[in-house]
RORO-235415 format. One record per residue (C-alpha): y, z, x; residue in three letters. Coordinates in steps of 0.25 Angstrom, whole numbers, plus 5000, padded with zeros to 4 digits. Each point is the difference from the previous one (the first is absolute). Layout:
BEGIN
Y|Z|X|ALA
...
This chain:
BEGIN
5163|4749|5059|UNK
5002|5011|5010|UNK
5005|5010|4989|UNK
4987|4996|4991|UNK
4989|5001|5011|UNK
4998|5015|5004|UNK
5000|5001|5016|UNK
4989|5009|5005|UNK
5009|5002|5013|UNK
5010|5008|4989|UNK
4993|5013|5001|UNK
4998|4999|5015|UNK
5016|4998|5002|UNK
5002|5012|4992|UNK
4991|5008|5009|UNK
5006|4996|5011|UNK
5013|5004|4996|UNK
4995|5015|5005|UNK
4995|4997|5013|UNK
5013|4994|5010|UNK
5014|5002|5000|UNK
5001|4985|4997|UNK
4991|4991|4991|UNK
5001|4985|5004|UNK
4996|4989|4990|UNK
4998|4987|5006|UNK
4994|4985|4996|UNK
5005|4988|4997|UNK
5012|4995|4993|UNK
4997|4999|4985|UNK
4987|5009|5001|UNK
5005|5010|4992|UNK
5006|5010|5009|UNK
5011|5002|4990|UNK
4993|5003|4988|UNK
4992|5011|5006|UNK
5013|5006|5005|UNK
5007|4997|4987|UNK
4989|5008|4992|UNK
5000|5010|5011|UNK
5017|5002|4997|UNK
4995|5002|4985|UNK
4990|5012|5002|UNK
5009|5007|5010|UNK
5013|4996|4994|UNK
5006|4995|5012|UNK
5007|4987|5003|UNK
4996|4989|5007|UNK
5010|4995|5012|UNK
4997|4985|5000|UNK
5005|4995|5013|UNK
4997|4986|4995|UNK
5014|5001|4992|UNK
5013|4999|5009|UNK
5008|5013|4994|UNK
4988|5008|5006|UNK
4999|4993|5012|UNK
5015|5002|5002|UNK
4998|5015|4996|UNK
4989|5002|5011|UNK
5007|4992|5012|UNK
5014|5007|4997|UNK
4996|5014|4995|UNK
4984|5002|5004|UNK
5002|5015|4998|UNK
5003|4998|4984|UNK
4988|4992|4998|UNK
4990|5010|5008|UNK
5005|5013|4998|UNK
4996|5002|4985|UNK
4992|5008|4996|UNK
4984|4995|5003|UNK
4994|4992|4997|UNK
5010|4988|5003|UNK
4991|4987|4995|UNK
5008|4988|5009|UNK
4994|4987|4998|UNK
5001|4989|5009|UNK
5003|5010|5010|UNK
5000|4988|5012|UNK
5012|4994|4996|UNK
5006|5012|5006|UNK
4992|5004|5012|UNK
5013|5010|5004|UNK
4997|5009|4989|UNK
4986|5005|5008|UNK
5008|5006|5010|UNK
5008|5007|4989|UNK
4986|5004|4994|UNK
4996|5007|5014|UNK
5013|5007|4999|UNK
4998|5006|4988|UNK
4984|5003|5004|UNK
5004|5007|5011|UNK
5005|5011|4991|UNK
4988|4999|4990|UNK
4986|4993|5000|UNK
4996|5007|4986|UNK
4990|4989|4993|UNK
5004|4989|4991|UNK
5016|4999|5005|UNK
5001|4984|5001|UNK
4992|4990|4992|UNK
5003|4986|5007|UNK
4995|4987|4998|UNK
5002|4985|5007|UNK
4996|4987|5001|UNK
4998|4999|5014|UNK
4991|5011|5012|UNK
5006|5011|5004|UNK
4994|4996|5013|UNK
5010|4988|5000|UNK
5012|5010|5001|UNK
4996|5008|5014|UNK
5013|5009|5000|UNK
4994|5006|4986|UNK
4988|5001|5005|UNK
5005|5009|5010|UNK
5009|5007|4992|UNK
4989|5005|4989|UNK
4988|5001|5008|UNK
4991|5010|4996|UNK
5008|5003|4987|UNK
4997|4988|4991|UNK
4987|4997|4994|UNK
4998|4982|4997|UNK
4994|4997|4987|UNK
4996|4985|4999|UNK
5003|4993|4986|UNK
4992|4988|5000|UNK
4999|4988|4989|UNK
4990|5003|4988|UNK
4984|5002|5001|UNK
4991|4996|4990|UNK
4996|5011|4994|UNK
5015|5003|4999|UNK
5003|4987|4994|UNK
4988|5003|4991|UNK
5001|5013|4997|UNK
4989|5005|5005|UNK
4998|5015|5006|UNK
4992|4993|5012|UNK
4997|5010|5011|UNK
4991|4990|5008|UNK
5002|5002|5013|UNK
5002|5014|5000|UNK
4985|5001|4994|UNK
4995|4992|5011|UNK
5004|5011|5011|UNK
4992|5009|4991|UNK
4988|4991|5000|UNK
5001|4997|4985|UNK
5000|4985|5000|UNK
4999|4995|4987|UNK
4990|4989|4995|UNK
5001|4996|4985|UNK
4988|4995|4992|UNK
5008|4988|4995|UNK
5006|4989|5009|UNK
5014|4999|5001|UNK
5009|4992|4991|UNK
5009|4992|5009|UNK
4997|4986|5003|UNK
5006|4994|5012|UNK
5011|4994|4992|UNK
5003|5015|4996|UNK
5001|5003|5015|UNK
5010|4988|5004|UNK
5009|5004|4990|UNK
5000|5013|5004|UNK
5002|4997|5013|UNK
5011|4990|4997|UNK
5008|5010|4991|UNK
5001|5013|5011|UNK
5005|5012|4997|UNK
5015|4998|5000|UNK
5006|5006|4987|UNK
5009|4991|4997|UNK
4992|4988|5003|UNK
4989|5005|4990|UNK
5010|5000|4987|UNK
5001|4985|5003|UNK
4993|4992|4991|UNK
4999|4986|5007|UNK
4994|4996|5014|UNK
5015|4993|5001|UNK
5008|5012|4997|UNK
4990|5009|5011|UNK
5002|4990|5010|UNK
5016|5001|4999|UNK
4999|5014|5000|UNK
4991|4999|5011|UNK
5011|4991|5008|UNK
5012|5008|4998|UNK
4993|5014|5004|UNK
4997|4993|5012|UNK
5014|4994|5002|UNK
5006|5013|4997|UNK
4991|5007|5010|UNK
5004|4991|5011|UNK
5014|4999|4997|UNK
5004|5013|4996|UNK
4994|5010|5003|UNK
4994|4997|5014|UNK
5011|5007|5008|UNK
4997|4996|5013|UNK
5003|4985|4996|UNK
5013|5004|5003|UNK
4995|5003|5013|UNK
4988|4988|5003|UNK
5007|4988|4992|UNK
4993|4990|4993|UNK
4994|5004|4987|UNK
4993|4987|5000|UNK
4994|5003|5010|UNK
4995|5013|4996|UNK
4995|4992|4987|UNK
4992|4991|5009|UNK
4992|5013|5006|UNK
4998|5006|4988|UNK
4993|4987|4994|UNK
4990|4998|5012|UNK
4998|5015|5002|UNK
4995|5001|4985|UNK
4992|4988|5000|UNK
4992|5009|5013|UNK
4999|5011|4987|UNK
4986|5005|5003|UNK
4998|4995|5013|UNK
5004|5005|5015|UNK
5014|5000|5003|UNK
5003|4988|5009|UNK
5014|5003|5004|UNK
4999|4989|5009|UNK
4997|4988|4991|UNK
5011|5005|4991|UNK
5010|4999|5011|UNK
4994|4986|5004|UNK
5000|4996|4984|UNK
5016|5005|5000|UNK
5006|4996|5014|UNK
5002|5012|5003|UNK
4997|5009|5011|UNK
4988|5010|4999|UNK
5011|5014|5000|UNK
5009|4993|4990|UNK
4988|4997|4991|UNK
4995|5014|5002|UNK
5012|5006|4997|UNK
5002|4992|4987|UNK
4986|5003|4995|UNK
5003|5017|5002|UNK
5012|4997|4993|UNK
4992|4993|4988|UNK
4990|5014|5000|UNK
5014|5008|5000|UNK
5003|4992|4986|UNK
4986|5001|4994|UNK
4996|4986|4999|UNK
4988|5001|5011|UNK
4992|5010|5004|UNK
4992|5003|5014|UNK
4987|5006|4999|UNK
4996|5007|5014|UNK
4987|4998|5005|UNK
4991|5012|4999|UNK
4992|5008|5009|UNK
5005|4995|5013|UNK
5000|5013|5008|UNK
4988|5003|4992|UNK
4990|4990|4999|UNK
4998|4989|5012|UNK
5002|4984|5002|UNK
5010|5002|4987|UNK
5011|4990|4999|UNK
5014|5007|4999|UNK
5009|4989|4995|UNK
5006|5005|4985|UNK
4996|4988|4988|UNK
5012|4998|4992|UNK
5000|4999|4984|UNK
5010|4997|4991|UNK
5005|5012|4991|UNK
5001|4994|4986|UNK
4989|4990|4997|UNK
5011|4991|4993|UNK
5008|4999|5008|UNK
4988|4996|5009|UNK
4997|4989|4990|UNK
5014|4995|4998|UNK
5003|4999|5015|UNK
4986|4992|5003|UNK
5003|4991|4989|UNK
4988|5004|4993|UNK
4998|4999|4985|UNK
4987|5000|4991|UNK
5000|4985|4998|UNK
4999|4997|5014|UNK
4987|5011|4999|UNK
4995|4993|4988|UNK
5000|4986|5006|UNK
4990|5008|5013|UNK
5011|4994|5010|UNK
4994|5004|5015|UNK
5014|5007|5006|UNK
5002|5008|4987|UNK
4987|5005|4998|UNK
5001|5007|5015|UNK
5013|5005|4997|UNK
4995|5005|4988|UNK
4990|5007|5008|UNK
5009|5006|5011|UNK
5011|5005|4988|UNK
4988|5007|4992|UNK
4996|5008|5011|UNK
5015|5005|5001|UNK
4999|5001|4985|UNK
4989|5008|5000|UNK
5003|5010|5014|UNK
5015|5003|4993|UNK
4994|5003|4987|UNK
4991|5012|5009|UNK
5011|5004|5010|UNK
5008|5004|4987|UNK
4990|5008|4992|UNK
5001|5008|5015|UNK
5013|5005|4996|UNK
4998|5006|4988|UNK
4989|5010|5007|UNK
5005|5011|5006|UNK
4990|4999|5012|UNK
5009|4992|5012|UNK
4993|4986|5001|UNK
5001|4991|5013|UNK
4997|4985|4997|UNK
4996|4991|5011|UNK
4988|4989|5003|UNK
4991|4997|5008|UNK
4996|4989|5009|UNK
4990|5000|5012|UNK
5002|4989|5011|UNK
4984|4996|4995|UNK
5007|4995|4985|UNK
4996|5012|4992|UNK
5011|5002|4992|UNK
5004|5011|4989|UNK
5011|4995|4991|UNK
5005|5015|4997|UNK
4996|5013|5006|UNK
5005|5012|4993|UNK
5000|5012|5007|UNK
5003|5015|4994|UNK
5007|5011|5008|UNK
4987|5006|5002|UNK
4995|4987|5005|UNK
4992|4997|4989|UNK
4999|4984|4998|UNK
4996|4989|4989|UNK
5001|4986|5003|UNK
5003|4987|4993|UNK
4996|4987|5002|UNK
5007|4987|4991|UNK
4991|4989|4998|UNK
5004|4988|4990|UNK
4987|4995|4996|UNK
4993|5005|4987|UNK
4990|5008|5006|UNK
4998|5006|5014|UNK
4987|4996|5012|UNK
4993|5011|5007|UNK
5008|4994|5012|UNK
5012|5002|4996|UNK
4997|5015|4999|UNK
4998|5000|5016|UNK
5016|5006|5004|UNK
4998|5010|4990|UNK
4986|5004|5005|UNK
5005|5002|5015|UNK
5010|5007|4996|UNK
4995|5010|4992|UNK
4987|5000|5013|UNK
5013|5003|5009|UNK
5007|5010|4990|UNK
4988|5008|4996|UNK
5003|5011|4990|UNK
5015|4998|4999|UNK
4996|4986|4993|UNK
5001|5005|4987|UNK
4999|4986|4992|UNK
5003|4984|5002|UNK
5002|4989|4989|UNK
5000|4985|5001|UNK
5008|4997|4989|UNK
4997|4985|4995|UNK
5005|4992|4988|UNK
4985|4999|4991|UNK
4996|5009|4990|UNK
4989|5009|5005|UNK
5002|5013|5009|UNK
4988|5009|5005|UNK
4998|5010|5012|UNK
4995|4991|5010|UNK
4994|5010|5010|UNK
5003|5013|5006|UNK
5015|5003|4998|UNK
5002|4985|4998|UNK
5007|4994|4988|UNK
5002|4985|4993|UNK
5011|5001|4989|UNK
5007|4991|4992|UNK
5014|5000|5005|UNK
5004|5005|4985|UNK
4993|5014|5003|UNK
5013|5002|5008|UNK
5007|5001|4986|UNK
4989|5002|4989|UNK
């Protein structure tokens, strides 16, 4: 699947590759990491040192010089396995910092390893490699939010074509290469299960450290059934036994492996009486599904607990599908949101280096009240100018400019 959907974030890593010393790729386990190195290898006619394969690893821990001095780039994937070879890397920096010398990629943050982070500070630009969007899944060159920052918000003359059938199943599916290529609920769903297991067993290196890998499951099923919500740290301690620093750490561990995200509040030294707790979403909305125990026959039969869930794992859904069309512009873009102690609240608030903003809103009905426009009229009466646009995505068919700057879009516009 990976190697037949074209990855928009493919040119961006080659441009990169003239701009730091040291390029780092990092996502997921199984997000296709690999296979955007791999094709890299074959245009540059390099080799790939896969530290996932115990010969490399060996060669790296006994011999680090044989693998780094090469002549650039060095492609190393799965560089974590061998947090010692970044020392080695700064070694060798320390001589040269010509662009494009190290390609790296790894399933885990490089905020998770603090001694690299020291080591390379500076010389090493992060490249985020996140499950598929839907444009990418469909082929489509959708430059959505990019358009919005310059005010172009398209409104097409015919409604949108996806039901709300349509949307639970791509919200169900995700973006996970290798879930996709899957051709039964079933065979997702074990998928599903054994990238979790392996995420928790293997390649959490700090288990080795904090214990309990059940534990650790624990937290990551309560924290996502919070996706789209507030991060209560405290009620996922309570729900676990554990104690609130334990729970904390467990859950920064789970953001170090990709599987959560946290989405900082927005505007706090800016704006006043805004909330500052982060939300948390999860990062791949199958994996969402799978850990929620939500399937499409349980949305079929309107069951109370599953249409909620629904609603909380769609706004993710839908804020990841943004945040990625982000990194394909080559404007820096901060993503936060925003919530004032009176209940306003902005789902996503996307904000350009030159503090230029558009706004989204996630709504799960088929259409969208005057009402429900309110956070985004205060916040583009608080913003002035910089407010450049704000959606209310909803799951109906019909989108229009709803007043000044204002938008309601089907959620499909994202991708069509």
């Amino acid at each position: 699947m990976d190697s037949l959907i074209k990855r928009r974030i493919a040119p961006v890593v080659r441009a990169r590759l003239s701009e730091a010393p040291v390029l780092l790729l990092e996502g997921p386990r199984g997000v296709g990491k690999s296979t955007l190195l791999a094709d890299l290898a074959a245009e540059i006619a390099r080799p790939v040192i896969d530290l996932d394969q115990l010969a490399f690893r060996q060669l790296a821990d006994e011999s680090p010089s044989a693998v780094i001095e090469d002549d650039g780039p060095v492609l190393i994937d799965e560089y974590q396995r061998v947090p010692a070879l970044l020392d080695s890397i700064k070694v060798r920096l320390n001589r040269s910092t010509s662009p494009g010398l190290f390609v790296l990629a790894g399933s885990t943050s490089f905020d998770s390893l603090p001694s690299g982070t020291q080591a390379l500070t500076g010389r090493l630009q992060r490249l985020q490699i996140m499950p598929f969007t839907q444009a990418e899944i469909d082929g489509i060159e959708n430059r959505f939010v990019a358009r919005a920052f310059e005010g172009d918000v398209p409104h097409a003359t015919t409604p949108a074509a996806a039901t709300r059938d349509d949307y639970i199943q791509r919200v169900m599916h995700g973006g996970m290469p290798l879930a996709l290529v899957r051709d039964s609920q079933g065979a997702r769903i074990r998928w599903f299960e054994a990238h979790v297991r392996q995420s928790i067993e293997r390649d959490a290196e700090a288990l080795r450290r904090i214990g309990r890998s059940g534990s650790l499951r624990g937290v990551l099923a309560r924290t996502v059934g919070q996706t789209g919500s507030v991060l209560n740290t405290t009620k996922v301690a309570a729900d676990v036994k554990l104690s609130w620093g334990t729970t904390s750490d467990y859950i920064t561990l789970l953001e170090s492996l990709f599987l959560i995200k946290r989405l900082p509040a927005w505007g706090v030294t800016v704006l006043s009486r805004t909330i500052d707790a982060p939300k948390v979403h999860v990062v791949d909305s199958g994996i969402g599904a799978y850990l929620l125990r939500l399937s499409a026959e349980k949305m079929k039969r309107r069951d109370p607990a599953a249409l909620t869930e629904f609603g909380h794992l769609l706004e993710s859904f839908v804020i990841q599908e943004a945040i990625r069309q982000t990194t394909w512009m080559d404007a820096p873009v901060a993503a936060g949101y925003w919530r004032t102690k009176d209940g306003l609240e902005v789902d996503l608030v996307l904000e350009r280096h030159d503090g230029a903003v558009v706004a989204i809103e996630v709504k799960t009905g088929d259409h969208v009240t005057g009402k429900q426009l309110d956070p985004l009229r205060a916040l583009r009466e608080r913003l002035g100018s910089s407010f450049i646009a704000g959606i209310a995505f909803h799951l109906g068919p019909v989108g229009y400019a709803a007043e000044d700057r204002i938008h309601v879009l089907p959620v499909e516009r994202l991708w069509t």
